[in-house]
C-alpha positions as CSV (number, residue, x, y, z in Angstrom):
1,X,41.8,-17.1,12.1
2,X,40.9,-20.9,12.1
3,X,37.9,-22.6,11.3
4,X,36.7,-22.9,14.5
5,X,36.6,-19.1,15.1
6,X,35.5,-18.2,11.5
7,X,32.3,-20.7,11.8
8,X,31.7,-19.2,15.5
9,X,31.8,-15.7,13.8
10,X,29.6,-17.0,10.7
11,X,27.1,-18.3,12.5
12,X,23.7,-16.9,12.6
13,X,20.2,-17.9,13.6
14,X,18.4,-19.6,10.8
15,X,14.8,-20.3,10.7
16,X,14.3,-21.0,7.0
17,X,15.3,-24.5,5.7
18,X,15.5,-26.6,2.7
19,X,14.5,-30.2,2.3
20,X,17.6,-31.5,2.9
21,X,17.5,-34.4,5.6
22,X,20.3,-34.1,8.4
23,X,21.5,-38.2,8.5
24,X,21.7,-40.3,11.8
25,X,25.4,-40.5,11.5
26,X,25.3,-36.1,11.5
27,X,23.2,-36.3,14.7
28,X,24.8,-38.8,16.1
29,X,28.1,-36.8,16.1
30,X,26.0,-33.3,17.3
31,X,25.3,-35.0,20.0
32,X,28.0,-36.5,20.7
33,X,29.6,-33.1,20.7
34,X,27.3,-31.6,23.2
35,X,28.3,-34.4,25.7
36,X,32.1,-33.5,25.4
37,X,31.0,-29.7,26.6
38,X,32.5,-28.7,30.3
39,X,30.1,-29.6,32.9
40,X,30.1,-29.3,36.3
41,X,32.2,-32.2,38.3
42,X,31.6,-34.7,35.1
43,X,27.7,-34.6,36.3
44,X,26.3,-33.8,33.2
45,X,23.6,-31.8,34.7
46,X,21.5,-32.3,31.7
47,X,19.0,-34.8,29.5
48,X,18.4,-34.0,25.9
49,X,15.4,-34.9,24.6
50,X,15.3,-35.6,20.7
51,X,12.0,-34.7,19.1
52,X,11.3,-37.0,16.5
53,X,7.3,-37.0,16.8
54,X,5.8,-34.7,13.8
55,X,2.7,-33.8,16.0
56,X,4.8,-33.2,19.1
57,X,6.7,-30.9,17.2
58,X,3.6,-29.4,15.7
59,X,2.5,-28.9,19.3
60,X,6.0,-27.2,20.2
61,X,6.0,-24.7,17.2
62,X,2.4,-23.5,18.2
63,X,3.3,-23.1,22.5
64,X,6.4,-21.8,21.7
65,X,4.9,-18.8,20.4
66,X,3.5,-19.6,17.0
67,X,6.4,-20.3,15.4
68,X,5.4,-22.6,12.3
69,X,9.4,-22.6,11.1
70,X,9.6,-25.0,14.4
71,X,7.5,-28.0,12.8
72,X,9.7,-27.8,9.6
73,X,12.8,-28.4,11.0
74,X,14.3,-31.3,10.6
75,X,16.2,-31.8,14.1
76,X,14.5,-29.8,16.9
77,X,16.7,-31.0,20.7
78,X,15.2,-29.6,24.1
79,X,18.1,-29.5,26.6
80,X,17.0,-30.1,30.1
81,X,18.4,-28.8,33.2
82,X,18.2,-32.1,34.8
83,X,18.5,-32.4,38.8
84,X,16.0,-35.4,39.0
85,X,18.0,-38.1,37.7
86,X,21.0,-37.4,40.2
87,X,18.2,-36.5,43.1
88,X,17.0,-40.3,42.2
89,X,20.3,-42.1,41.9
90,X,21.2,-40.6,45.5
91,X,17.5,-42.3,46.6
92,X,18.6,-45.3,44.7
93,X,21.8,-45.5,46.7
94,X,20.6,-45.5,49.7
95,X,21.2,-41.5,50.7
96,X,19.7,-38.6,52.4
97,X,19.9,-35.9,49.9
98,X,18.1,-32.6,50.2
99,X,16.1,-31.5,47.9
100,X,17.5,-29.5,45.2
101,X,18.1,-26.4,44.9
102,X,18.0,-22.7,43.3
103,X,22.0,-22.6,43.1
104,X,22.2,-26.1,42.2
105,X,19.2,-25.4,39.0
106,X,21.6,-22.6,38.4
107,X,24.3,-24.8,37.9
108,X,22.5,-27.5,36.0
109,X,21.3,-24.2,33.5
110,X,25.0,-23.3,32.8
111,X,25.8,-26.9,32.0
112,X,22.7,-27.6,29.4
113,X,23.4,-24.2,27.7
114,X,26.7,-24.9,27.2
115,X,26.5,-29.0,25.9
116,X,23.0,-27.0,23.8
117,X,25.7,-24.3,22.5
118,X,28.6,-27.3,21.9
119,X,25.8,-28.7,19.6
120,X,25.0,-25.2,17.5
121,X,28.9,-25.4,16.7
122,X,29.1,-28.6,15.9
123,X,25.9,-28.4,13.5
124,X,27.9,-24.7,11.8
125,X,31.2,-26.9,11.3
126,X,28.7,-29.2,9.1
127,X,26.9,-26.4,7.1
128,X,23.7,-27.1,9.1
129,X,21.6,-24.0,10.4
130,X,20.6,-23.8,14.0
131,X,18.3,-21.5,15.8
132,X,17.7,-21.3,19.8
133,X,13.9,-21.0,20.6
134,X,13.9,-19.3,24.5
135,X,9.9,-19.9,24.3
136,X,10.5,-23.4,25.6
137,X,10.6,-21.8,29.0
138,X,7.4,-20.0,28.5
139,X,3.9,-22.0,29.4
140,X,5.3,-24.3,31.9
141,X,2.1,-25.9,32.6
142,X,1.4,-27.1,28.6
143,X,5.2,-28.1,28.2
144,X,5.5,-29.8,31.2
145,X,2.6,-32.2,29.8
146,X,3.5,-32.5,26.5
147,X,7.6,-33.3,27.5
148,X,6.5,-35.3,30.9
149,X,8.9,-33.3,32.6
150,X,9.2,-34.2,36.8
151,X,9.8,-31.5,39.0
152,X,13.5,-31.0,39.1
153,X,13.5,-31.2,35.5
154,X,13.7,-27.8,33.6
155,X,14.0,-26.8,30.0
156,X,16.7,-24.7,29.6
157,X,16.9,-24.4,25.6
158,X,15.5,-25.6,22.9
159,X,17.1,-25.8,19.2
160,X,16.0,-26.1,15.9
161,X,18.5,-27.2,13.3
162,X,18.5,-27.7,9.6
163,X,20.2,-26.6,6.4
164,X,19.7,-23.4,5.6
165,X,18.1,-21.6,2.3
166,X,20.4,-19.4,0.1
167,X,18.3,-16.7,1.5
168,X,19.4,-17.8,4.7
169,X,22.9,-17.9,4.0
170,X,23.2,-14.4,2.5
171,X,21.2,-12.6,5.2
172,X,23.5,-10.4,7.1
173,X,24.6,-11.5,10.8
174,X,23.1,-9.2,13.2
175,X,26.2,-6.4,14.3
176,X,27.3,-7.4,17.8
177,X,28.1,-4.9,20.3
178,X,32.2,-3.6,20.1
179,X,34.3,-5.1,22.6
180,X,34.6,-2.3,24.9
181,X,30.6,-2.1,25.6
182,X,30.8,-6.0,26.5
183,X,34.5,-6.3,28.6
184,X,34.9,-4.4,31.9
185,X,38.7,-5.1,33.7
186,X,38.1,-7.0,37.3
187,X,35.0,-5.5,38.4
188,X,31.5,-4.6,37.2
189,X,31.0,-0.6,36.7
190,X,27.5,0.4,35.5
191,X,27.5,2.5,32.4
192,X,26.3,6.0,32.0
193,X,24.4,7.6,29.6
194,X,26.6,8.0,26.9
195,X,28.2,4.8,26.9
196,X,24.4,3.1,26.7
197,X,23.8,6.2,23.5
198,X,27.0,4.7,22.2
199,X,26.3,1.0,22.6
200,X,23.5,1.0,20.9
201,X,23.9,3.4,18.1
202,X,24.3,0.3,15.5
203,X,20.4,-0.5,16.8
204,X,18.8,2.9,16.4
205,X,19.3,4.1,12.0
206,X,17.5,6.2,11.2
207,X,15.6,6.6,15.1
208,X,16.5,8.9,18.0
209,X,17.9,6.8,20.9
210,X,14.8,8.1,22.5
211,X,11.9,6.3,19.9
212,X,14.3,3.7,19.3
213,X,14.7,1.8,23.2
214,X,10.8,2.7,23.7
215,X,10.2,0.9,20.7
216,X,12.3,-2.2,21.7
217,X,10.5,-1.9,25.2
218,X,7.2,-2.3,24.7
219,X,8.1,-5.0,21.7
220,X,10.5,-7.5,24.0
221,X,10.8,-6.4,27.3
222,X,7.5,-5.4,28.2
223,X,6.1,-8.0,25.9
224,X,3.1,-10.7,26.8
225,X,5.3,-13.5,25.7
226,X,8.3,-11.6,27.9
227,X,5.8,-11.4,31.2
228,X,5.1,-15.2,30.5
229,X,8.3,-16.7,30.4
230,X,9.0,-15.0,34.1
231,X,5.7,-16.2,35.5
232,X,6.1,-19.5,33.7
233,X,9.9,-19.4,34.9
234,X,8.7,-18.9,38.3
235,X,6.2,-22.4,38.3
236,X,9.8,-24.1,37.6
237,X,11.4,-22.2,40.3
238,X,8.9,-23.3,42.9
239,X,10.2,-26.8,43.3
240,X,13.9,-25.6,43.8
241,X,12.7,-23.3,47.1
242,X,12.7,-25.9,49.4
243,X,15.8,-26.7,49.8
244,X,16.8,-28.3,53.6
């Protein structure tokens, strides 16, 4: 196994960090990685915005769901699914471009996700700690203020990165799934009962299957911040309906 592979199966989700300041040259080359990731017809579908402002991040670590960790860490990037830029240079050139639209945000999602996840592994190969914060999607009204985001512009992802505690480091990785629950040969088949028993059995302990999924439920999938992020998701979405 190479280095690569054993820091993609090292890493972990870190949300406690020390002091320790991540230099300009070590961002420089993050992000530099996350602009060699596959994209989409060499668009770049994507802007990355660099937080650098201590109050704007103190402002991002309370809408993204009360998350102090958020303000003390010492890069935090917002990856933008960005259709507005390439909407304005076909103005700028003198086209007729439709509006954008759901397929092409689709597209512009899977290319910011992957340059944000080209970043985490470049961050890992460097001992720096990264976590993904999903709650930048949430309360689109409040971040699309605060991040002066236009209307084709979406946030996709936001990360938080800095180097981890020892606490940090020796904290199990959450167990993945085994491969067979996750790969299906040429064609989707929908599991039964006791394949979704068996695919979660590293979740449930000491719990029935039953208390365990109800639990999980009503905690994330049935959750306020949950119900938010689709509503708020849906504000986005509105913009990317009108396409002629």
């Amino acid at each position: 196994m190479n280095e690569i592979i054993k820091d993609l199966h090292r890493r972990k989700s870190v949300r406690v960090f020390t002091q320790q300041e991540i230099t300009g040259q070590q961002k420089q080359e993050i992000l530099n990685a996350a602009m060699a990731a596959p994209t989409a017809g060499n668009q770049q579908l994507y802007t990355i915005l660099d937080i650098t402002d201590e109050e704007l991040k103190r402002k991002l670590s309370v809408s993204c769901d009360n998350q102090p960790f958020i303000a003390k860490a010492k890069m935090v990037l917002v990856f933008c699914a960005d259709l507005q830029k390439w909407y304005d240079a076909f103005l700028e050139g003198g086209c007729a471009p439709r509006k954008p639209g759901v397929g092409d945000l689709m597209l512009a999602v899977s290319d910011t996700n992957i340059a944000a996840q080209n970043a985490v592994t470049a961050a890992q190969s460097m001992g720096i700690g990264s976590c993904y914060i999903g709650d930048i999607m949430e309360n689109c009204e409040i971040h699309r203020e605060l991040l002066h985001l236009p209307e084709y512009v979406f946030p996709a992802a936001m990360l938080v990165f800095g180097y981890p505690t020892d606490q940090q480091i020796e904290r199990p990785k959450p167990q993945r799934c085994r491969l067979e629950d996750i790969v299906q040969e040429n064609g989707y088949r929908r599991r039964d009962g006791d394949e979704l028993r068996r695919m979660f059995d590293k979740e449930c302990h000491t719990l029935s299957f039953e208390e365990w999924s109800q639990r999980f439920c009503e905690r994330k999938y049935n959750s306020d911040f949950a119900r938010e992020m689709s509503r708020s998701v849906g504000v986005y979405l509105e913009a990317f309906k009108d396409c002629q």
